[in-house]
Every structure is written in C-alpha cells, then in structure tokens.
C-alpha positions as CSV (number, residue, x, y, z in Angstrom):
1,X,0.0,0.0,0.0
2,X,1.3,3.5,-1.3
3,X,0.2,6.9,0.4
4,X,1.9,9.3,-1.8
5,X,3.7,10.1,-5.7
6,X,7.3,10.9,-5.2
7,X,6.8,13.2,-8.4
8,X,9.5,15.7,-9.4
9,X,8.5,18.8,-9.2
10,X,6.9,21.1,-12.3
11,X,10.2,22.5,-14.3
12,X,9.9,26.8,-14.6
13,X,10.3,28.8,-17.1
14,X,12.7,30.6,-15.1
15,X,14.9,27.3,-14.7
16,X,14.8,27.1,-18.1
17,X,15.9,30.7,-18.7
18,X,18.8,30.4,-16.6
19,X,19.9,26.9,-17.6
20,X,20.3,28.5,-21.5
21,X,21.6,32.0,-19.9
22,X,18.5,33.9,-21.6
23,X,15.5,35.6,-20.6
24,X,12.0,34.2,-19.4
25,X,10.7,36.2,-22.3
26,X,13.3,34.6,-24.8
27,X,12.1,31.3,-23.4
28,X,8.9,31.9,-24.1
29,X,9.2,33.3,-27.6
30,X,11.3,30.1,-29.0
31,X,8.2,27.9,-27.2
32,X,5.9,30.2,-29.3
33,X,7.9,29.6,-32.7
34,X,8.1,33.7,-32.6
35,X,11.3,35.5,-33.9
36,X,14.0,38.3,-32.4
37,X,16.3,35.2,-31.5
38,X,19.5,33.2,-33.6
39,X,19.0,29.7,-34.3
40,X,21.8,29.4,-32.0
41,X,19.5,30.6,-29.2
42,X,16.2,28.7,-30.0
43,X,18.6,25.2,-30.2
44,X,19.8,26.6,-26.9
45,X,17.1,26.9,-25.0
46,X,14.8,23.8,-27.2
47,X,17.5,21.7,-25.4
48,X,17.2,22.7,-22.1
49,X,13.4,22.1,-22.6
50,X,13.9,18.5,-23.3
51,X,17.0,17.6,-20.9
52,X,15.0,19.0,-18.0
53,X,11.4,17.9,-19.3
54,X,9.4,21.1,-19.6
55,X,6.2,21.3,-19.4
56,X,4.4,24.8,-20.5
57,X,1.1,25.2,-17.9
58,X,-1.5,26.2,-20.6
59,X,-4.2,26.4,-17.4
60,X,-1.7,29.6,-16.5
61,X,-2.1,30.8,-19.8
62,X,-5.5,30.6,-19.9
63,X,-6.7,31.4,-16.3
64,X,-3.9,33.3,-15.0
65,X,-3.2,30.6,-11.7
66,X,-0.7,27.8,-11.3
67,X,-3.3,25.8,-9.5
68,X,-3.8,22.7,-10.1
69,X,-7.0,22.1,-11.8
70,X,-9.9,19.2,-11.4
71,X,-9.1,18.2,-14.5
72,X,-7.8,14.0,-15.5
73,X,-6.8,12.7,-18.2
74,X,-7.6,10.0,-19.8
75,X,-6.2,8.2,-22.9
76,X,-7.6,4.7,-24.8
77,X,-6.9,2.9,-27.6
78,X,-9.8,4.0,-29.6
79,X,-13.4,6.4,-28.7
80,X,-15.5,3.2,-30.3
81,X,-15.9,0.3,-29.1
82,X,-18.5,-1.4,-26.7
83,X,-16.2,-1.8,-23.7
84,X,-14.0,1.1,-24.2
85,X,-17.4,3.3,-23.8
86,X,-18.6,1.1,-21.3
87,X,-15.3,1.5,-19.3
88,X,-15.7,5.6,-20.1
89,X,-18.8,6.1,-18.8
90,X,-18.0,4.3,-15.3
91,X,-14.8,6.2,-15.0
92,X,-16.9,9.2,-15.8
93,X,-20.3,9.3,-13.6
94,X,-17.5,8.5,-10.4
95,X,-15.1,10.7,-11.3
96,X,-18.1,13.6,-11.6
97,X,-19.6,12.0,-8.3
98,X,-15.8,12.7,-6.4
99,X,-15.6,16.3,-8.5
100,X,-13.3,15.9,-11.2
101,X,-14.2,16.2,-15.3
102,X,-12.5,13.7,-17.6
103,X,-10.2,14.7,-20.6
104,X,-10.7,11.7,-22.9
105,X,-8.1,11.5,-25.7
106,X,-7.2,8.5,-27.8
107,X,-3.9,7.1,-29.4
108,X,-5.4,4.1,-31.7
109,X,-2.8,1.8,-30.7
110,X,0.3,4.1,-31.5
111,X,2.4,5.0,-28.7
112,X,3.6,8.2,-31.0
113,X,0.3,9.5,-30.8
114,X,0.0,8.6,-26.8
115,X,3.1,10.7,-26.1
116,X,1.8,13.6,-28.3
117,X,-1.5,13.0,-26.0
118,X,0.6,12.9,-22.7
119,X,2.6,16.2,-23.2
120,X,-0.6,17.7,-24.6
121,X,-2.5,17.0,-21.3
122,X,-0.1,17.8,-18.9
123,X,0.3,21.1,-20.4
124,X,-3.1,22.2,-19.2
125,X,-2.0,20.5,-15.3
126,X,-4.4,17.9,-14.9
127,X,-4.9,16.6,-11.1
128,X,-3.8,13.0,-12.3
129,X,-3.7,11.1,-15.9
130,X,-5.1,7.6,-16.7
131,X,-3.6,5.5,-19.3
132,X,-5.7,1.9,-20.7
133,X,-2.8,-0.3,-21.4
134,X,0.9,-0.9,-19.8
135,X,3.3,-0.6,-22.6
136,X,4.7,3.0,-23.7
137,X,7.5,4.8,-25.0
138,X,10.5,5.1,-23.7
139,X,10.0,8.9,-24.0
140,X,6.7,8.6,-22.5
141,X,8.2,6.5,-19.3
142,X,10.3,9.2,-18.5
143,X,7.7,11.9,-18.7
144,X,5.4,9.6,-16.3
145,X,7.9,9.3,-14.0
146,X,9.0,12.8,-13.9
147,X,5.1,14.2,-13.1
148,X,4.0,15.7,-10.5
149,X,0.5,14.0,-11.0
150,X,-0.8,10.6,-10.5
151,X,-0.6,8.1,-12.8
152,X,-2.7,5.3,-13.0
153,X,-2.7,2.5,-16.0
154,X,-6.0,0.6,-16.4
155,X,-7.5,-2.4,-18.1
156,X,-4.7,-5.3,-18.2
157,X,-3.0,-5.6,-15.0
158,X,0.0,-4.1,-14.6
159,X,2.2,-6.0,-11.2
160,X,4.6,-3.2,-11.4
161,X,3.2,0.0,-12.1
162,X,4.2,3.5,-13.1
163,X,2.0,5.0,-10.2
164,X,-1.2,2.2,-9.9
165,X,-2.7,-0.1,-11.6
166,X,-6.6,-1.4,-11.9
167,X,-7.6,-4.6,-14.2
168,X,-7.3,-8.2,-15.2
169,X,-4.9,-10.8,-16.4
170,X,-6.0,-10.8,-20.2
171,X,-3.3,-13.7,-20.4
172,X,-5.0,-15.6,-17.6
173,X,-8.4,-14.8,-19.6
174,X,-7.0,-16.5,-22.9
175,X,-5.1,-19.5,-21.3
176,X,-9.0,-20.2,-19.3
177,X,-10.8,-20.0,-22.6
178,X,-8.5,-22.9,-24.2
179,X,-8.8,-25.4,-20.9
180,X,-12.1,-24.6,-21.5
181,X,-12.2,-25.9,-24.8
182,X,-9.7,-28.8,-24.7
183,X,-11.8,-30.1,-21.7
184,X,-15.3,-30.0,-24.2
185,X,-12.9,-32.1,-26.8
186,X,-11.3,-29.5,-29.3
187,X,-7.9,-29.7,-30.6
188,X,-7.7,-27.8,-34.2
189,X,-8.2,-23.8,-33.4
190,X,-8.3,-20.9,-35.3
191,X,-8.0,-17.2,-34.5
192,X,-9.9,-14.7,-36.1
193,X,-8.8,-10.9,-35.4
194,X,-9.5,-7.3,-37.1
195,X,-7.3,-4.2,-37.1
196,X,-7.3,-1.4,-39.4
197,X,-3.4,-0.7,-38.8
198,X,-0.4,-3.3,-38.0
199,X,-0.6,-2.6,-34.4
200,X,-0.6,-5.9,-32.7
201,X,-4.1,-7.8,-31.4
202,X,-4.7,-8.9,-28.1
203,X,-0.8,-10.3,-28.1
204,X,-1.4,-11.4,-24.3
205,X,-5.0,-13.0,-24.8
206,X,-3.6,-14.2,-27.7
207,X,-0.5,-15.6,-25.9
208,X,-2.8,-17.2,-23.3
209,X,-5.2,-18.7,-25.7
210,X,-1.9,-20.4,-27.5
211,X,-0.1,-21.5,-25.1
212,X,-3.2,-23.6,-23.5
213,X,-2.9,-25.4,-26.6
214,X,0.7,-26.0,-26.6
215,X,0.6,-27.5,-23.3
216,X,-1.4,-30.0,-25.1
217,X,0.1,-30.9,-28.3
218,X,-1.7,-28.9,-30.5
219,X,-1.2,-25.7,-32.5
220,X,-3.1,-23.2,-34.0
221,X,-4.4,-24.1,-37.1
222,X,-4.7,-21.2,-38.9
223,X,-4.8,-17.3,-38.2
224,X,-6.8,-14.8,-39.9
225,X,-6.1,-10.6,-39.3
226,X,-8.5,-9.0,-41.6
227,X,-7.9,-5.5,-42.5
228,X,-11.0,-3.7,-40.6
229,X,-13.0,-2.7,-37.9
230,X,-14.0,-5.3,-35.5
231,X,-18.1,-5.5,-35.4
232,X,-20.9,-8.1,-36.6
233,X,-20.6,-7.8,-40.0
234,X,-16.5,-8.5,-39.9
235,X,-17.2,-11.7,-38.0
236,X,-19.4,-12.8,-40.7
237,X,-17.5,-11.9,-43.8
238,X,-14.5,-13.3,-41.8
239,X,-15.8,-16.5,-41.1
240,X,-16.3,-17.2,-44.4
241,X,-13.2,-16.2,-45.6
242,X,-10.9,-18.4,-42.7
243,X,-13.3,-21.4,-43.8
244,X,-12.2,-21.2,-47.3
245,X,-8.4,-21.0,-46.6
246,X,-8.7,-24.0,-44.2
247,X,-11.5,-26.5,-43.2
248,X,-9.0,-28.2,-40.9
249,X,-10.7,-26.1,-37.6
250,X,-13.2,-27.2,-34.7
251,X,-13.2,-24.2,-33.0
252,X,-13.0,-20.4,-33.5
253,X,-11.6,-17.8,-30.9
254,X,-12.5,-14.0,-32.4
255,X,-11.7,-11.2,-31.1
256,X,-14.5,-10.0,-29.8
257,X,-18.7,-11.2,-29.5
258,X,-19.7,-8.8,-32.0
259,X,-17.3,-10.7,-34.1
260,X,-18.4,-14.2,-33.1
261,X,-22.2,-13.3,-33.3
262,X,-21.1,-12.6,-37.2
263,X,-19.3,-15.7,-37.6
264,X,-22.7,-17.4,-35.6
265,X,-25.1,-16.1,-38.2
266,X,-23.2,-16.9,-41.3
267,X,-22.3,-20.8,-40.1
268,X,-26.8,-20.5,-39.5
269,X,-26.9,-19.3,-42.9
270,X,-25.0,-22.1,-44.5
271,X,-26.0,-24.6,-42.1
272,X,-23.3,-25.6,-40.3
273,X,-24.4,-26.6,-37.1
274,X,-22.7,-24.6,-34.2
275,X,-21.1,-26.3,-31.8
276,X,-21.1,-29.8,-33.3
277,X,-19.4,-29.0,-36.7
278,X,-17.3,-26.2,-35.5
279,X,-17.4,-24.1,-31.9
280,X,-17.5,-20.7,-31.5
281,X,-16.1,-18.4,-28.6
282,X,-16.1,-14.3,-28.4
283,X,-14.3,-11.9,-25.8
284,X,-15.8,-9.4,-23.7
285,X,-19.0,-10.4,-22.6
286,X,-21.5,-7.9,-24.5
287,X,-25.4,-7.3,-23.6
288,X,-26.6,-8.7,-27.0
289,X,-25.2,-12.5,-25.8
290,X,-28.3,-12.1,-23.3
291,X,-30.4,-11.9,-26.3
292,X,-29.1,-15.0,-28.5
293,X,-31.5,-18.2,-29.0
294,X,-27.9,-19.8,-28.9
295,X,-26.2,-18.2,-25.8
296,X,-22.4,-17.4,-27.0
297,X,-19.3,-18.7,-24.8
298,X,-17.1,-16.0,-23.7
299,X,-15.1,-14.3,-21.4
300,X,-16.9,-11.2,-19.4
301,X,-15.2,-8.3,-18.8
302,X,-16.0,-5.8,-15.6
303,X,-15.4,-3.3,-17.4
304,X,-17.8,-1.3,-15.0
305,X,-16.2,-2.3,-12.0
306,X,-13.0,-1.7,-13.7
307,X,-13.6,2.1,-14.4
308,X,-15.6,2.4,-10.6
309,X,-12.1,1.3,-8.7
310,X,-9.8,3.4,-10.9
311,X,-11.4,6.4,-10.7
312,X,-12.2,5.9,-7.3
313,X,-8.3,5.2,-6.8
314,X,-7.2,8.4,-8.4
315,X,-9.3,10.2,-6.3
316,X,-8.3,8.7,-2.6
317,X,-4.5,9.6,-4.6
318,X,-5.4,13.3,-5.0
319,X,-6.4,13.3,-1.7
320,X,-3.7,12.0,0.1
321,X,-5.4,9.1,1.3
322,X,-3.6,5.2,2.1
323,X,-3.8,3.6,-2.1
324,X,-3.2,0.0,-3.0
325,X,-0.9,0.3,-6.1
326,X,-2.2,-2.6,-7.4
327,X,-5.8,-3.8,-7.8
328,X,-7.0,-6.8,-9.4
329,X,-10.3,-7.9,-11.0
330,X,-11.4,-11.0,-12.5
331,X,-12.4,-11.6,-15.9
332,X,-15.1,-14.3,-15.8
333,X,-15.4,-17.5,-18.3
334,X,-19.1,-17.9,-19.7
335,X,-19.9,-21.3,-20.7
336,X,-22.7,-20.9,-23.2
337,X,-23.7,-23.0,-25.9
338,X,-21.4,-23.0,-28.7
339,X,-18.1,-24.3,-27.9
C-alpha cells in the first residue's frame, strides 16, 4: 500500500531561462515559434526544454493561476468500441460523483500519438492522468515518472506499475478460454482478429489462448487478421473467408462477440451446425449475448467495476489518502452453448 507520488516537481520557465543564460521572455518566444532570436538561441534553450522535461502550464495561460486544476486525463486505444465506452462512462459518472471532469483523448494503438497525447495534457495541469494499457515509449516512461501527478494504467494488470494499476490478467483470460475448450474435446483452433493498422491484437490474450494449446500438443491451425474494424458484419464476412483458406478447424476464438455473433449467423446461414461441426467463442462479454437463441461462450469483462475502482483510486491519490498500487479484478469464463 502507497500513500503518496514521489513526483518531481513542475520545471519553470525561469529554470529554463537560466539553464540556457537567456531571458524568461526569450524562453517563451522560442516555445511560441516567434522570432527576435538566432538559431543558435532557439537550439539553446529547445535543449534545455527536453533535458529537464518542460512542461508549459496552458491552465496559466489561460486562467492566470498555477493551481492545479480538477481536470484527469484519460487516454484509450480508440473512442468506439462497446467496452471502451462502457469502461468511459464508469470512470466518468464516479469521477463527476468525487468532482473531477475527464479529458478523454485516444492514441489508436500508436504509442507516438500517446506521447503527443501525454505532453498535450499535462500542459493544461491535470490533477492526475489515466492511461488503458501498460506498454509506452520510452519517451513517455520518462515523462510519467517525472510528473508531479498521479498516474494510474488501467484495463490489463499491470504487477509493477508506473503509479497504480486497476484490471485483469487478459493472459489468464486466454489461457481459461482454451482449458475450457480442450476439456469440451477441441484440438484444431483458429483465431480470427480485425485491425485497421499493423498494431498488434490482443498479443497477451492471444498468448494465453496459444499456449493452452501448446501444453497439449496442438497448434493453432490457422490465423486470420482482416484488415477492418472489429463488429458483426467483420465476424461474418470473416468466417467465411478463414473457412475457405482451411476447413481443418473445430473451433474459432475472435476477437471479440460482436465478431463471433457474425461468424454465428453466417455458419446459420449455411447450415453448419454450431457447436457440433465447429465451436464458437467471443471476448468481452456484451449485452446482445443475453439476447441469443444460442447463448455465445465467452469471457466477461468488468469493465464497470473496472472504471468504478480506478477512478475511485485516483481520487483517494489526490487526496492524500492510504492507495493499493495494485488492484485486481477478474475476468469471468461464460460457458454458453457454442463451444
């Protein structure tokens, strides 16, 4: 249990000035791409901004105060998505409940664009930042470590943390899945995933899902990454596409349910009976599964709960009070009907 960030304090202007033997005023021109200075100068004093890590406080500039604000950030892969807004709106009604406002930002799985995010935000001062995921930058390590807010990384556990941590073991989640499905007799999986870039898909869920079925002798069969968003109509599409590069598969894993409701419908369509000919397992646990004549295995993510207890961590962190640095929920296998 933590009580307190051992942050290093905000960097000055004036710290900068001195550092680069100009003025405050200097400083500030070269951080407002203005002129009256040599390129000498402006190299100067743009390397003393990164060796010391400065920050410009927009709030000041705006408001006229160096207070901190009520303002946290928050950054996610992507603004779509059934859990991400699910996960939003929890972190949202308790962080408006405790009396802070959320700045949501989103990096779409480019840890570039995260460290654009991360200087943008702390710019303005934010009480404390939350980041969904554990892997960053290098750049963007050493600007988390260097705040002077706190920083809390949600979704998929993190045992060693920046600042805290609030989620689940998505390799834990995988490995279950496939115990699950080598115990109801399959052997011959396949993966189908969606991306619209070459960031990586679920690598620990994946990792999870695999290794299960290493354990027992047996290999993926075949993988299919299809160039898209994840959502009903991919699953279906999908489906029919894996199914004509191999027919060596018992069992599907997708990325998500809206995915494996797709790939449901079309093996309905085409009358391949589901799970007896082939089984099908989704991710996330979403509402429509309570809906299906043919209730969909999966893996349910508390993705309320999740969002409750980080927000509600970030705040008892603002306010000086005793924090566990890391806090762990459980993702929870659904044994439905097709797999």
């Amino acid at each position: 249990m933590i009580t307190k960030h051992d942050k290093k304090p905000h960097v000055s202007l004036s710290e900068i000035a001195e550092a680069a033997g100009v003025s405050k005023m200097t400083v500030s021109r070269v951080l407002r791409d203005a002129d009256g200075f040599s390129e000498a100068t402006r190299a100067r004093v743009l390397a003393e901004v990164e060796r010391q890590g400065y920050v410009p406080n927009r709030l000041a500039a705006a408001f006229g105060t160096t207070q901190t604000s009520t303002l946290v950030g928050v950054c996610v892969p992507q603004l779509s998505g059934y859990l991400v807004t699910q996960a939003l709106d929890a972190l949202d009604r308790t962080l408006a409940r405790l009396g802070y406002q959320m700045i949501i930002g989103s990096h779409n799985h480019q840890q570039s664009q995260e460290e654009i995010w991360l200087k943008n935000i702390l710019s303005w001062r934010p009480a404390g930042v939350l980041l969904s995921h554990r892997y960053h930058s290098k750049n963007t390590l050493k600007i988390l470590r260097e705040a002077s807010v706190p920083v809390l990384e949600f979704w998929n556990l993190n045992t060693s943390p920046i600042g805290m941590s609030v989620g689940f073991n998505e390799y834990d989640a995988g490995l279950e899945l496939s115990q699950h499905a080598l115990l109801n007799g399959y052997s011959r999986p396949a993966l189908l995933l969606a991306a619209t870039d070459d960031h990586t898909v679920a690598p620990e869920r994946i990792d999870g899902f695999t290794s299960g079925f290493a354990r027992a002798g047996h290999s993926i069969v075949h993988t299919e990454i299809l160039k898209d968003e994840p959502g009903f109509y991919a699953g279906y599409y999908g489906t029919e596409n894996l199914l004509n590069h191999t027919q060596d598969v018992d069992m599907i894993y997708y990325m998500d349910d809206a995915m494996a409701i797709g790939g449901l419908a079309w093996c309905q369509k085409k009358g391949i009976r589901v799970p007896e000919e082939i089984g099908i397992a989704g991710w996330g646990g979403y509402e429509a599964n309570s809906i299906l004549p043919q209730r969909l295995t999966t893996t349910a993510i508390p993705v309320l709960m999740i969002g409750k207890l980080a927000a509600e961590q970030m705040a008892r962190a603002l306010t000086g009070e005793p924090i566990d640095s890391v806090t762990a929920v459980r993702a929870r296998l659904v044994e439905g009907d097709t797999l």
